[in-house]
C-alpha positions as protocol buffer text, in pm:
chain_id: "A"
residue {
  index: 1
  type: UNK
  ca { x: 9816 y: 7439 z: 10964 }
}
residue {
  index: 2
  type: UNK
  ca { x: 9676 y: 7390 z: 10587 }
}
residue {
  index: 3
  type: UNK
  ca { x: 9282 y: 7290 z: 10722 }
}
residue {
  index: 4
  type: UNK
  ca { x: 9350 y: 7618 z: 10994 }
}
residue {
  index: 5
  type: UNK
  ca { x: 9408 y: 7837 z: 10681 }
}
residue {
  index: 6
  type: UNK
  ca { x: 9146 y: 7663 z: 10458 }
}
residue {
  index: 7
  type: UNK
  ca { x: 8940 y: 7722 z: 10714 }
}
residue {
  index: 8
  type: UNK
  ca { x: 8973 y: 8069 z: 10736 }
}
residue {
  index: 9
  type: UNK
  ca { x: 8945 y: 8142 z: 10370 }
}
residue {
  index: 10
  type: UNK
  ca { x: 8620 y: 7964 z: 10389 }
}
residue {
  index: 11
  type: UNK
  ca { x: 8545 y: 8188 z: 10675 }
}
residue {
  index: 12
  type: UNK
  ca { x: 8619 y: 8488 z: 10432 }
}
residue {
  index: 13
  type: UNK
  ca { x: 8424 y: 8391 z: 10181 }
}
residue {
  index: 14
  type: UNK
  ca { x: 8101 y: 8350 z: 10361 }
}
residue {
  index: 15
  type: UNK
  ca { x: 8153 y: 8699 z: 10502 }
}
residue {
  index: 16
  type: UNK
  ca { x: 8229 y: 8836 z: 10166 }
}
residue {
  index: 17
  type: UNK
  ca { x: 7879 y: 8700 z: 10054 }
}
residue {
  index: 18
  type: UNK
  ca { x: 7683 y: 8800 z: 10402 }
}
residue {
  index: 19
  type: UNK
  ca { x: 7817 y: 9165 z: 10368 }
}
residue {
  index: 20
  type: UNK
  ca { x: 7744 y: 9205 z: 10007 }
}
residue {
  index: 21
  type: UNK
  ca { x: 7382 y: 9083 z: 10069 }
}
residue {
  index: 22
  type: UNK
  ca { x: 7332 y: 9364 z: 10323 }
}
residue {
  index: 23
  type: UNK
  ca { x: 7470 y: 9615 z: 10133 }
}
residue {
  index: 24
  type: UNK
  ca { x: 7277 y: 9469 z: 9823 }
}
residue {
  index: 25
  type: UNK
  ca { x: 6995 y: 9503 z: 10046 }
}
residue {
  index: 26
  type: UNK
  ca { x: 7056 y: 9838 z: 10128 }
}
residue {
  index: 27
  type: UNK
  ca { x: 7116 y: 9928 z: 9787 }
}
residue {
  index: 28
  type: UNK
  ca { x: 6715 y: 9789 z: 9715 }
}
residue {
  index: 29
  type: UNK
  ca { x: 6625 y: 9998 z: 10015 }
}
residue {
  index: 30
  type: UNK
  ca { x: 6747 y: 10315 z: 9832 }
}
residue {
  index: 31
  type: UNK
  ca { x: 6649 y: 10275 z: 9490 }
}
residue {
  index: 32
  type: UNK
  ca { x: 6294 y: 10200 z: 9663 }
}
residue {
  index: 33
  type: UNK
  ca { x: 6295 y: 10488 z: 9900 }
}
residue {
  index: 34
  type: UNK
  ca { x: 6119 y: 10239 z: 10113 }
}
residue {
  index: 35
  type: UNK
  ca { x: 6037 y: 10407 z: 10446 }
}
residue {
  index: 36
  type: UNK
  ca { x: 6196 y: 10678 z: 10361 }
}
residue {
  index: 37
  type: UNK
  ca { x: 6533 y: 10591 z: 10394 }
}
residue {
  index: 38
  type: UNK
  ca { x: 6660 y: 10781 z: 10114 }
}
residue {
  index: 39
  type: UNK
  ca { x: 6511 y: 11121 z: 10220 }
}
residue {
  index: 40
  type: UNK
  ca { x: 6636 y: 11070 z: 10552 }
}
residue {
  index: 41
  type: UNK
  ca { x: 7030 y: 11017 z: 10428 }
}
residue {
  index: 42
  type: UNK
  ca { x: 6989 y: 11309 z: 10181 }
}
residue {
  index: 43
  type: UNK
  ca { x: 6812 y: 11547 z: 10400 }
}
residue {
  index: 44
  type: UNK
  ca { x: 6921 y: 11873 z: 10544 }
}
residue {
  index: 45
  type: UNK
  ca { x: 7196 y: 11869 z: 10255 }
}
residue {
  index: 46
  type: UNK
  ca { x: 7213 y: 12134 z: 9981 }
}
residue {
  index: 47
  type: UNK
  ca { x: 7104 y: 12027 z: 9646 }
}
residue {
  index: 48
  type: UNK
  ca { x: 7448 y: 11973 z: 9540 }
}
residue {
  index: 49
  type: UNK
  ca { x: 7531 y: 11774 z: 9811 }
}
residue {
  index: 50
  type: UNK
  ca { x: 7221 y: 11558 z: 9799 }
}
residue {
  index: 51
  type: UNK
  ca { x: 7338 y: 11471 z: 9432 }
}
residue {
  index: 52
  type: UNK
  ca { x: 7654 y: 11423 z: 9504 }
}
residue {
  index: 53
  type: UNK
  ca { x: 7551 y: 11198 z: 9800 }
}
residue {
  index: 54
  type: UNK
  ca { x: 7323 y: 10993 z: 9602 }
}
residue {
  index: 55
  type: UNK
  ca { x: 7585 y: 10945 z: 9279 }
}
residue {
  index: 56
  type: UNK
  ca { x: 7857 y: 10843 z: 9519 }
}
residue {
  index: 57
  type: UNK
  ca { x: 7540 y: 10609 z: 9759 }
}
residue {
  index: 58
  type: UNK
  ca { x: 7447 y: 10418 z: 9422 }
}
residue {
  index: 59
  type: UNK
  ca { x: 7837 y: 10390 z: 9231 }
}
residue {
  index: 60
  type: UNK
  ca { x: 7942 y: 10231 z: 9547 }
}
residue {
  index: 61
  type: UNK
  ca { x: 7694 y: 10014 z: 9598 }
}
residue {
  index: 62
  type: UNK
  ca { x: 7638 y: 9887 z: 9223 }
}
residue {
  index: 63
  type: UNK
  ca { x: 8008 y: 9809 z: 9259 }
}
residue {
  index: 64
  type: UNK
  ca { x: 7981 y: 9588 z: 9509 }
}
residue {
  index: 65
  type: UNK
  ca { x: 7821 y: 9284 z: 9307 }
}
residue {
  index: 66
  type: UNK
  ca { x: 8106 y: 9287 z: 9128 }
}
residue {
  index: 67
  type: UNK
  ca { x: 8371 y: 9319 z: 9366 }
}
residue {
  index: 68
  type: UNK
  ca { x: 8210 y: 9036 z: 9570 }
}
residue {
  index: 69
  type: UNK
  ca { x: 8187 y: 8819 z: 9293 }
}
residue {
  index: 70
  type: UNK
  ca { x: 8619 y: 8914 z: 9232 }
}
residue {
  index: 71
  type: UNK
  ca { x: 8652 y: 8817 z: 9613 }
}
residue {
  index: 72
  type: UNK
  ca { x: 8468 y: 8459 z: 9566 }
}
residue {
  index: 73
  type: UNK
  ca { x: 8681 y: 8378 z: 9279 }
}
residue {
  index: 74
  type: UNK
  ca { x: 8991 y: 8481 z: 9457 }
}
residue {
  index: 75
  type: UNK
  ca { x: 8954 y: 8331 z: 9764 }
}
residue {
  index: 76
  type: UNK
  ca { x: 8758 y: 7977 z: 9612 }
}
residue {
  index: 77
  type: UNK
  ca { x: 9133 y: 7986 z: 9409 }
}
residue {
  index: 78
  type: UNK
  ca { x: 9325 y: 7973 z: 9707 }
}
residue {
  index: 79
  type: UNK
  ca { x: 9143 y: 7760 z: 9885 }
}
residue {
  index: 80
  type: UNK
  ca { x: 9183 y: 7487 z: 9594 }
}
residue {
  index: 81
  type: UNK
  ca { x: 9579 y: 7622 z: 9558 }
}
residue {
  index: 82
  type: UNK
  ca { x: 9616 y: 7568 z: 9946 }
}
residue {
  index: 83
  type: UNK
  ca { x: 9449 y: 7194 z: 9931 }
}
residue {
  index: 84
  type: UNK
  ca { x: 9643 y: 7057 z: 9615 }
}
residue {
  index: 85
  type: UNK
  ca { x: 10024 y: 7272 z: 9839 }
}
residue {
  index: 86
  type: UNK
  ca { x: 9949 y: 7062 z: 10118 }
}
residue {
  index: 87
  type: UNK
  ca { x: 9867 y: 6752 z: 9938 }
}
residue {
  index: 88
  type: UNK
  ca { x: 10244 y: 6791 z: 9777 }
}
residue {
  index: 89
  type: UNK
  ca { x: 10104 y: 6886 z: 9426 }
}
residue {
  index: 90
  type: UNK
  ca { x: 10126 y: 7296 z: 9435 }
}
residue {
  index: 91
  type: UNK
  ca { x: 10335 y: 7297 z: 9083 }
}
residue {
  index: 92
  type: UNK
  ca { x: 10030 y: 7153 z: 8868 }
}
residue {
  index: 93
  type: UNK
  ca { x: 9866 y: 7327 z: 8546 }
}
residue {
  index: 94
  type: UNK
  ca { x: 9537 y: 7329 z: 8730 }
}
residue {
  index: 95
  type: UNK
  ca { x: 9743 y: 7533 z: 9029 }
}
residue {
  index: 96
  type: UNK
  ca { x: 9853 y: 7804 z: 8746 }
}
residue {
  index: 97
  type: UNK
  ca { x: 9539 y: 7834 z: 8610 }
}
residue {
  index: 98
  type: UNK
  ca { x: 9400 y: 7944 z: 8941 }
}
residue {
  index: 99
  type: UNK
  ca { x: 9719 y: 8173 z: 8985 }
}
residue {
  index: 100
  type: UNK
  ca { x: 9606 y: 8337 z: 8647 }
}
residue {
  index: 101
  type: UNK
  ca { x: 9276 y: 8356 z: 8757 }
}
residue {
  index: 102
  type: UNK
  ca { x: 9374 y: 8548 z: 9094 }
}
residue {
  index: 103
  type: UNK
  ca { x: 9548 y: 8757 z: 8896 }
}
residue {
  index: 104
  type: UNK
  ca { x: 9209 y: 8865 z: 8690 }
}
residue {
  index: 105
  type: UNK
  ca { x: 9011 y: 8892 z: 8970 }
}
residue {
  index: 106
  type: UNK
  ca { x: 9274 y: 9104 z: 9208 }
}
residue {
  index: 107
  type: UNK
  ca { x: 9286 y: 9339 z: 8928 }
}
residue {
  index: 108
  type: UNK
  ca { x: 8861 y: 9345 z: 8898 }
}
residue {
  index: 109
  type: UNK
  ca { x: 8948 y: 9452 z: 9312 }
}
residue {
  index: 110
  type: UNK
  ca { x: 9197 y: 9710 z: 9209 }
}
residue {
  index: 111
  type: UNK
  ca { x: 8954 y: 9870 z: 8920 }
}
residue {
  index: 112
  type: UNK
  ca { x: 8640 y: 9894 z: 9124 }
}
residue {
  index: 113
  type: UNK
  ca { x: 8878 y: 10058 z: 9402 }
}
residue {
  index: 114
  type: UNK
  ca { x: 8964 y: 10306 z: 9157 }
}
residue {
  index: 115
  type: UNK
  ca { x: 8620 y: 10328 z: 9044 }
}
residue {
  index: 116
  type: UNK
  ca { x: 8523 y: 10444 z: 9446 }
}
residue {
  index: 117
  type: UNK
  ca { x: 8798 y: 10659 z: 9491 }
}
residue {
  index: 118
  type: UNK
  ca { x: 8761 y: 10893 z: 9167 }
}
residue {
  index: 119
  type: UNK
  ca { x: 8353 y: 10905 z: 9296 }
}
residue {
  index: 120
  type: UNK
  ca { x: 8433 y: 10946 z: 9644 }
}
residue {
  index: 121
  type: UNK
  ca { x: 8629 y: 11245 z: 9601 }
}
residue {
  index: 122
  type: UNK
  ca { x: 8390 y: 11389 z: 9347 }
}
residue {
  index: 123
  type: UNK
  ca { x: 8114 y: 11329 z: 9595 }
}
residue {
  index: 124
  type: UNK
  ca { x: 8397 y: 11494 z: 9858 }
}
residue {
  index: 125
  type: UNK
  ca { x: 8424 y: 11809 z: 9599 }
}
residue {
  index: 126
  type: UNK
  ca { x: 8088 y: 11834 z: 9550 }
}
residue {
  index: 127
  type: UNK
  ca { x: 7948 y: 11808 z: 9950 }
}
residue {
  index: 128
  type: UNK
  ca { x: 8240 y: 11972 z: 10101 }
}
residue {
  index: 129
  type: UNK
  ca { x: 8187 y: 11642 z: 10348 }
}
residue {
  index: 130
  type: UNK
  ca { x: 8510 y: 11389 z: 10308 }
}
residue {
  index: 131
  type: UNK
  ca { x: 8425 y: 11059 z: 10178 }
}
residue {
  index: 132
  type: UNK
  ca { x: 8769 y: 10864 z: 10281 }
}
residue {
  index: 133
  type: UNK
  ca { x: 8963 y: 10702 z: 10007 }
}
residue {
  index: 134
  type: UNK
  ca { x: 9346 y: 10672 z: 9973 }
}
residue {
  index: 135
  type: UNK
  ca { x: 9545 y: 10461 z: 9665 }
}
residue {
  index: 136
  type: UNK
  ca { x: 9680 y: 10142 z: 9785 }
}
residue {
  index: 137
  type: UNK
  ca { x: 9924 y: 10022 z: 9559 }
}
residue {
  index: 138
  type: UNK
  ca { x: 9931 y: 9675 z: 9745 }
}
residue {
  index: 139
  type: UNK
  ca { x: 9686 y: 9559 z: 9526 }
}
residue {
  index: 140
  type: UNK
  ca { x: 9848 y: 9660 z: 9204 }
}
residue {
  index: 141
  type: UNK
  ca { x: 10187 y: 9538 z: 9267 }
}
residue {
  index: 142
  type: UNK
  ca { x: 9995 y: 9213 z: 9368 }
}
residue {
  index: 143
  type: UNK
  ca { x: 9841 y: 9155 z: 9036 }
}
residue {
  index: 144
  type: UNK
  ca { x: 10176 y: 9159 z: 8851 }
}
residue {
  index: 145
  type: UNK
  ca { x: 10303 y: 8929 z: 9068 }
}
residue {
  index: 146
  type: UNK
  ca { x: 10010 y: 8695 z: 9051 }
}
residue {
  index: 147
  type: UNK
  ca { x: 10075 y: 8678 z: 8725 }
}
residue {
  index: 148
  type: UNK
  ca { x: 10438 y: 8590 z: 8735 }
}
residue {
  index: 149
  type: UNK
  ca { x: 10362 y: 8380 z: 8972 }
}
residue {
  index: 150
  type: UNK
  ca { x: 10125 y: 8209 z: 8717 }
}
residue {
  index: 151
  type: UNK
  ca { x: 10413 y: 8163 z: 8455 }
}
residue {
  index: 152
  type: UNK
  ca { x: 10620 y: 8016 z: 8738 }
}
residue {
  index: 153
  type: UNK
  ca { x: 10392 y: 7732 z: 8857 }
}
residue {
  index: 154
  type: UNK
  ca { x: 10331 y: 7648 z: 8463 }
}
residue {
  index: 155
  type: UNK
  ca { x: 10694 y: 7608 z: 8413 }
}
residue {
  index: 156
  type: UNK
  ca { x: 10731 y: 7446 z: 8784 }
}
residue {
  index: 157
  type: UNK
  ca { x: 10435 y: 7184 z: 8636 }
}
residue {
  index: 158
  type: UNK
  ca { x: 10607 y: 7136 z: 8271 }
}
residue {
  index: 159
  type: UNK
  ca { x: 10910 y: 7057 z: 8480 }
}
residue {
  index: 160
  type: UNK
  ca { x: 10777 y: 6798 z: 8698 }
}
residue {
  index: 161
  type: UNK
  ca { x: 10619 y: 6636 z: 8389 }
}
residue {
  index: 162
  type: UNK
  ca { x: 10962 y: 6643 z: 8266 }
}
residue {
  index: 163
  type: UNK
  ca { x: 11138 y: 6476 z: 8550 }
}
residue {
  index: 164
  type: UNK
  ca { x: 10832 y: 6199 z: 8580 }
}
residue {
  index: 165
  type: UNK
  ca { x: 10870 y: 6134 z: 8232 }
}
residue {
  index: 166
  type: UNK
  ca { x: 11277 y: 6053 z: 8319 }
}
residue {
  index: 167
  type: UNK
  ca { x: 11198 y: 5862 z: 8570 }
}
């Protein structure tokens, strides 16, 4: 079950990277106008909209480097925390380290969320068009937790040096 979910995580991350490479693409496309693939997105739009289009077109996808980086080191952590669980060693300092650091990058996540959603409904105000975006606060009851979670596991590991130290 442990190599089925390592697996998958693995899985994730190599999407994580293909998608943000298209959309980094994309994002060259625009900047370049190449072909004319920014006129054609921002035509037949009033000149409010067109701006509004093209903030909310470039915020989301300079956020996107970012947030893909976030992903990586979140789901490179739980790969690592998943190997050392099923190898018997999940209460280690290394394995609260990584906690911590899923913690960080959850919260990078959560920010650059916020960061669409504020533009996306300015771009929505601005266009009169609706560029989705709801608050999930999955995410932000996750990054407390994480690190909790964190203190936990460095406890958990001062314990277990503890007891070998007994024994």
């Amino acid at each position: 079950m442990f190599s089925a979910i390592i697996t998958g995580l693995k899985l994730a991350n190599w999407l994580n990277w293909i998608v943000a490479i298209v959309l980094a693409g994309f994002f060259a496309l625009l900047l370049a106008d190449a072909g004319g693939v920014r006129a054609e997105i921002l035509a037949g739009r009033g000149e409010a909209s067109r701006e509004a289009t093209r903030l909310y077109l470039y915020t989301v996808l300079s956020i996107v480097p970012p947030t893909a980086i976030a992903v990586h080191m979140l789901l490179t952590r739980l790969v690592a925390l998943v190997r050392d669980a099923a190898a018997g060693m999940a209460f280690t300092t290394a394995n609260a380290v990584r906690l911590r650091m899923m913690g960080w990058a959850l919260l990078a996540i959560n920010i650059a969320d916020l960061v669409y959603g504020w533009v996306s409904i300015r771009a929505s105000e601005a266009s009169g068009e609706y560029f989705g975006w709801s608050l999930s606060l999955t995410g932000w009851v996750a990054v407390p937790l994480l690190f909790v979670l964190a203190h936990v596991f460095r406890e958990g590991a001062a314990m277990r040096q503890d007891l070998e130290g007994t024994v």
